[in-house]
Every structure is written in C-alpha cells, then in structure tokens.
VOGU-3710 file (C-alpha; in Angstrom, 3 decimals, decimal comma):
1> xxxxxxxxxx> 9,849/239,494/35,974  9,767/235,838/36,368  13,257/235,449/35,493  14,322/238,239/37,702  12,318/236,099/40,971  13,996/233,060/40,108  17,649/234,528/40,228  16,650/236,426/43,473  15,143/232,884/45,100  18,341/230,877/43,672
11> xxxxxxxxxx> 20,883/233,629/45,181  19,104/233,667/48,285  18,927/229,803/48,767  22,858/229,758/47,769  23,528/232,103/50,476  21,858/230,174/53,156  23,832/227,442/53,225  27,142/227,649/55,113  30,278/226,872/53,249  32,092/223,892/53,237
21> xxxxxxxxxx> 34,407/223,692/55,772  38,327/222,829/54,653  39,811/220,088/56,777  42,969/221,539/58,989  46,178/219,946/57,749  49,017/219,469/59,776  51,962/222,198/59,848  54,877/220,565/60,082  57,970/222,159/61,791  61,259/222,898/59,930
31> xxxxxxxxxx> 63,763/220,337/59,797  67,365/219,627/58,798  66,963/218,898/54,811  70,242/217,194/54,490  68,905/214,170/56,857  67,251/210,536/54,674  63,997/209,021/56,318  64,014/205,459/55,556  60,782/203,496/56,432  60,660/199,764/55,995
41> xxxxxxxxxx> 57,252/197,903/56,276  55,200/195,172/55,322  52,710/197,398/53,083  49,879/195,077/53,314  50,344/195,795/57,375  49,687/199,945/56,737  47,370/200,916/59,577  45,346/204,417/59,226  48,026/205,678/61,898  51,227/204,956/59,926
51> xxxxxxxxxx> 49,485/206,493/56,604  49,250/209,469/58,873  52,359/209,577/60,188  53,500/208,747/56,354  51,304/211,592/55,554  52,915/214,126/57,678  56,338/212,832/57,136  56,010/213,570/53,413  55,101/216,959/54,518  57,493/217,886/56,557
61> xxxxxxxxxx> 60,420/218,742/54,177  62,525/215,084/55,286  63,566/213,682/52,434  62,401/210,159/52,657  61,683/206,553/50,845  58,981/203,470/51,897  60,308/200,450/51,244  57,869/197,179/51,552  60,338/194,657/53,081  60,188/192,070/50,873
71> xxxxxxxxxx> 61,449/194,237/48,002  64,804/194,408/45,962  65,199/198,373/47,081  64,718/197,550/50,824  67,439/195,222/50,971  70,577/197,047/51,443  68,548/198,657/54,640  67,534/195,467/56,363  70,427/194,817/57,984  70,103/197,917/59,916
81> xxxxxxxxxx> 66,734/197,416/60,780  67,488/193,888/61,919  65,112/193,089/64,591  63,392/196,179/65,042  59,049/195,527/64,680  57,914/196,995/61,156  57,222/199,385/60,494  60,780/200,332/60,864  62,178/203,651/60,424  66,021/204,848/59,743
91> xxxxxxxxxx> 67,603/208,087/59,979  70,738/208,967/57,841  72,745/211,715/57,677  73,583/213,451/54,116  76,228/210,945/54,012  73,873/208,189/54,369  75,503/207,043/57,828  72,754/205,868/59,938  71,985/208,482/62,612  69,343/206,222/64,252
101> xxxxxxxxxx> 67,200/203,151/63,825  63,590/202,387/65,135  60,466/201,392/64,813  58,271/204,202/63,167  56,532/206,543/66,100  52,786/205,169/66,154  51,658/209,093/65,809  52,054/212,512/64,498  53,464/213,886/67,649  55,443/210,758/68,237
111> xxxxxxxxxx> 57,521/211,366/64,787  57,799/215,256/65,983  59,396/214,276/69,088  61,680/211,728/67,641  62,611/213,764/64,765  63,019/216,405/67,102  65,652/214,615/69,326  67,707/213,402/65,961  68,328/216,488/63,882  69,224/218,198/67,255
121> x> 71,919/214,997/67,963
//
C-alpha cells in the first residue's frame, strides 16, 4: 500500500509542474540556393547580434563561409570587401561573380531584407 501512495504522490507532483517551454527559433524564408554568402570579420569582434544573424544565416538554406580577416582563406575576398566596416558580407552568384558587397545587416530582419532585395536582382 505504501508503495502504491508513493507512485500516486510522485505522479501527482510530476503533473503539477508545467512543462518546459521550447525556445521559438527563427523560420527562415526560402531563398535562391545557387547564391555564396561570404562574411569577413575580425572573430574576436563577434557581437551577440552578428552570432544571430550568423545563426539565422546558417539556417536559411544560403550556402555560406566566415572568414576571420586575417586568415589565408579570406584573402582572395578582401579585395572586394575593401573598405567596407567588418563585419563584411559578399554575395556571389553560382558563378562566384560578386552580386553585392556590404557590411553584414546588424539584425535578423536586416539580413531578410537585404537578402531579399539580392536574390530578387
């Protein structure tokens, strides 16, 4: 009987408490998968907001490469990000001709838009 009250008290404890809730993640909207993302930064720079956009960048079908600046694999893309403030970001075709250079949107809905207004170029 004991046994039998101690399951019955555990279950109803375990029911009481509200489950944890999952965190919403970002959908991101379809793109054209034959463009590059190139993003060229000083990595020891990375603010929360560009690991965000980063984040959602990664999820949004682009394919795409981070380059810290003062590597070997960023340098045949520094030319085209000349003077543009890292984080930089480059957008090349499935050619890899360079559809657009800029600095990298500070914001979710600031990569959307600009994303938005390249693949529809």
């Amino acid at each position: 009987m004991r046994q039998h009250l101690t399951a019955a008290l555990l279950l109803a404890l375990v029911g009481c408490f509200p489950p944890t809730p999952t965190p919403p993640t970002p959908t991101p909207d379809p793109v054209d998968d034959s463009s590059w993302v190139i993003v060229i930064e000083e990595s020891s720079e990375r603010t929360p907001a560009t690991a965000e956009v980063l984040r959602y960048l990664q999820a949004s079908g682009f394919a795409f490469r981070v380059y810290d600046e003062d590597s070997e694999d960023a340098s045949p893309y520094l030319s085209a990000v000349g003077g543009i403030d890292r984080p930089a970001l480059l957008v090349l075709d499935e050619n890899g001709k360079l559809i657009r250079a800029t600095g990298l949107p500070d914001s979710v809905d600031g990569l959307k838009r600009l994303l938005g207004e390249v693949v529809n170029e």
